[in-house]
C-alpha positions in Angstrom: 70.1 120.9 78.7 71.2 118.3 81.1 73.7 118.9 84.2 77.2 118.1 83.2 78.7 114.8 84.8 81.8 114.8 87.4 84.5 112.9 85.6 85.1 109.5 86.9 88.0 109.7 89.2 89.9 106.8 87.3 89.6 109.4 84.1 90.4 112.4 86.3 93.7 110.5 87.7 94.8 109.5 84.1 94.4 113.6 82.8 96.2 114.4 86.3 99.4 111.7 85.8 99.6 113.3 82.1 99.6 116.6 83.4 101.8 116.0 86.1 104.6 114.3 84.3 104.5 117.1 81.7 104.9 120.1 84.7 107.5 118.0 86.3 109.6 117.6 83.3 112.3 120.6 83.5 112.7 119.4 87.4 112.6 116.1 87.3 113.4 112.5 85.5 112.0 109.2 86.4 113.3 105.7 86.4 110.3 103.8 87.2 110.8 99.7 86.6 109.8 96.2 87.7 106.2 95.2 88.6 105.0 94.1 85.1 104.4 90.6 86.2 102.2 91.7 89.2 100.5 93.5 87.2 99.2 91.3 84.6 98.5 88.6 87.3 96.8 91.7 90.3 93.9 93.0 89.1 93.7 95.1 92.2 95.7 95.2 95.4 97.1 97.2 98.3 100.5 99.5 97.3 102.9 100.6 100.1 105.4 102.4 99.5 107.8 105.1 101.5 106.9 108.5 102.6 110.0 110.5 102.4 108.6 113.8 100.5 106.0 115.9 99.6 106.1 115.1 95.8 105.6 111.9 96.6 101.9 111.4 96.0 102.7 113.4 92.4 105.2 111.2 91.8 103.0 108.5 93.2 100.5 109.4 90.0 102.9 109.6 87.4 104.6 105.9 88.1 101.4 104.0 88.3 100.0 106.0 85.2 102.6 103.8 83.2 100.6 100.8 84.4 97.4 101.8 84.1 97.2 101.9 87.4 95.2 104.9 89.2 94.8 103.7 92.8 92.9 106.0 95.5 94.5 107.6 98.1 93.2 107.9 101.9 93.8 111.3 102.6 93.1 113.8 106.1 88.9 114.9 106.2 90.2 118.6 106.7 91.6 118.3 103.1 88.7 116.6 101.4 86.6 119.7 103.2 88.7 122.5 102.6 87.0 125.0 99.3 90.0 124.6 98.2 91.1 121.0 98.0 88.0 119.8 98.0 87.6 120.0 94.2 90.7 118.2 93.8 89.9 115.6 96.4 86.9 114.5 95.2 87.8 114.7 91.6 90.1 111.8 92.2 88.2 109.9 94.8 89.9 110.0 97.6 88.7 108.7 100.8 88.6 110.8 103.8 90.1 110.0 107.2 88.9 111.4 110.0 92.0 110.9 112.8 89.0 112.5 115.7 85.9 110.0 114.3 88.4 106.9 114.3 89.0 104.8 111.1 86.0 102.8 110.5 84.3 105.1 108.1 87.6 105.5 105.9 88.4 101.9 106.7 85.1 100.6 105.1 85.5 102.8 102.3 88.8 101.7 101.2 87.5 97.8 101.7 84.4 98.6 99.3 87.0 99.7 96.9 89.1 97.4 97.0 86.0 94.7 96.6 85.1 97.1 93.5 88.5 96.4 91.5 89.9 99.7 92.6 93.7 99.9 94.5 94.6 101.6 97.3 97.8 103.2 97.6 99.1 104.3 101.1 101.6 105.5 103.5 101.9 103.7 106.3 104.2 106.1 107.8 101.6 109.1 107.9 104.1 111.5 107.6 107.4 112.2 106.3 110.6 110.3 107.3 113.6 110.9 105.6 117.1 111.3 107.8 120.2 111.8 104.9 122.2 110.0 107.5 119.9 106.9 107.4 118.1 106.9 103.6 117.1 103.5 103.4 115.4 103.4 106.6 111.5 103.9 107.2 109.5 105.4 110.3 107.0 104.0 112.2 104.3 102.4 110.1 100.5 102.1 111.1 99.0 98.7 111.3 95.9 99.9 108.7 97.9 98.4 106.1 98.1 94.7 107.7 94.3 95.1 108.6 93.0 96.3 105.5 94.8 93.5 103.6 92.6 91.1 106.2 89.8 92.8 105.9 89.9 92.5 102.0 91.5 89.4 101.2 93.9 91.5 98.7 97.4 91.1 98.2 100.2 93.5 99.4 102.6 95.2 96.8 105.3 97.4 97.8 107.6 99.8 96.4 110.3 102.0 97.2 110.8 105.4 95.9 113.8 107.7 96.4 115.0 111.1 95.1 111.4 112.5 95.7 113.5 114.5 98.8 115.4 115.7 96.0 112.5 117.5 94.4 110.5 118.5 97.2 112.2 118.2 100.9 110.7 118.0 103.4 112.0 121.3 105.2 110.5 123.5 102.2 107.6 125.4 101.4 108.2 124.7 97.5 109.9 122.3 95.2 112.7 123.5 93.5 111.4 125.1 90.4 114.7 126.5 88.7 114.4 124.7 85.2 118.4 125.2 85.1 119.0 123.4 87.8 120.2 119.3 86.8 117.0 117.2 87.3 117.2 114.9 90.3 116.0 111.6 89.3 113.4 110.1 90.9 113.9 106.5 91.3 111.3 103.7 91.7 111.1 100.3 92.1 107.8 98.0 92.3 108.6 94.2 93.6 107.1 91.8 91.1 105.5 89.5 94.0 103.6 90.5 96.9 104.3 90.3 100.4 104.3 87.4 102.7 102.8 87.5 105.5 103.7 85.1 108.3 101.9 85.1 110.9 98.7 87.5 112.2 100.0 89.7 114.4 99.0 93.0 113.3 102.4 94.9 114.3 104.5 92.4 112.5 102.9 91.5 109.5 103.2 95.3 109.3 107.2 95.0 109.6 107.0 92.6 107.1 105.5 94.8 104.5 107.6 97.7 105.5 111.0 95.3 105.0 110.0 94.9 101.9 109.5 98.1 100.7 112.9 99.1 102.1 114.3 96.1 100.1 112.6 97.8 96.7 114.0 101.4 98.1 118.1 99.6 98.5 117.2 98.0 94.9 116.2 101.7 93.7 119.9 103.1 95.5 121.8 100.3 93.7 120.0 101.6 90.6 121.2 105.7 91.6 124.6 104.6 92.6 125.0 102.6 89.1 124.1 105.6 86.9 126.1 107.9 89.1 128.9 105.9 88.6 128.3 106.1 84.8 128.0 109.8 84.5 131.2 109.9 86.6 132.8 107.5 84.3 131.5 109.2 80.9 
């Protein structure tokens, strides 16, 4: 008998999305519009969008699973390592980043990717930033996403996602998992052209993508404060 093959990480990100969204159910609902016209124009592409959770990158999987969408993610080395991640890691094809080795090996793997039809979704804020005072405001970005867009010759789509913080913050071990608790939604919004760069300055053409994902994430709290408004009004 032949060895088994790995599933394909496209095939192993589709089975994850459908499992996701069906464990997430009794905790949480999504409203998850716009970016049909980029996607029938993109084939592939950078996605940014805001770091403000720890649910975001399963949240992350079931949004782009309604558009077929099942882009890799560049994730620490120490994680694509571990015995225990690893599995996971590899089953969806992430790319490692080793922070101590610099980022030319990751770098070079996420341009091949991109070269091979496959997206890239990241974080250019590394880590989590969410301040309740300030909601609609983003942390300090890392230029990879201006250089990879460069080094590729592939557009830049952004999105803005809130009530992820709702699910998961940042401040706990858990989500909340009390199935009689009300579902927080989890809003997201994609922007149906991608961004304009202006100039070639690494540091500001990074500003410019992160403005625009914080104009998706006040379209997405325009979206929240309409529905509350209707629930209040029901």
């Amino acid at each position: 008998m032949g060895k088994n093959r790995p599933m394909r990480p496209e095939r192993a990100l589709a089975w994850l999305a459908r499992l996701a969204r069906v464990l997430s159910w009794p905790f949480a609902r999504f409203d998850i519009d716009g970016g049909d016209a980029m996607n029938d124009r993109v084939d592939t592409g950078i996605i940014v969008v805001d770091h403000r959770s720890l649910f975001d990158v399963v949240a992350g999987l079931i949004i782009f699973h309604k558009y077929r969408r099942y882009p890799r993610l560049l994730i620490e080395k120490k994680y694509v390592d571990s015995k225990w991640t690893r599995p996971f890691a590899r089953a969806i094809g992430a790319i490692p980043v080793d922070r101590a080795a610099g980022r030319g090996e990751a770098f070079r793997a996420a341009v091949e990717a991109l070269h091979g039809g496959i997206t890239i979704l990241l974080l250019p804020e590394g880590r989590i930033q969410y301040d309740p005072d300030r909601p609609l405001e983003t942390g300090k970005a890392a230029t990879g996403v201006s250089r990879l867009a460069e080094a590729s010759g592939m557009p830049v789509i952004a999105a803005g996602m809130i009530g992820t913080e709702q699910v998961w913050p940042g401040s706990r071990y858990l989500p909340y998992l009390n199935p009689f608790r009300r579902r927080p939604f989890v809003t997201c919004r994609i922007s149906d052209r991608p961004v304009v760069f202006t100039g070639a300055d690494h540091h500001e053409r990074t500003e410019e993508a992160m403005a625009d994902v914080r104009r998706m994430m006040a379209e997405c709290a325009a979206v929240a404060e309409r529905r509350t408004q209707r629930a209040l009004a029901a």
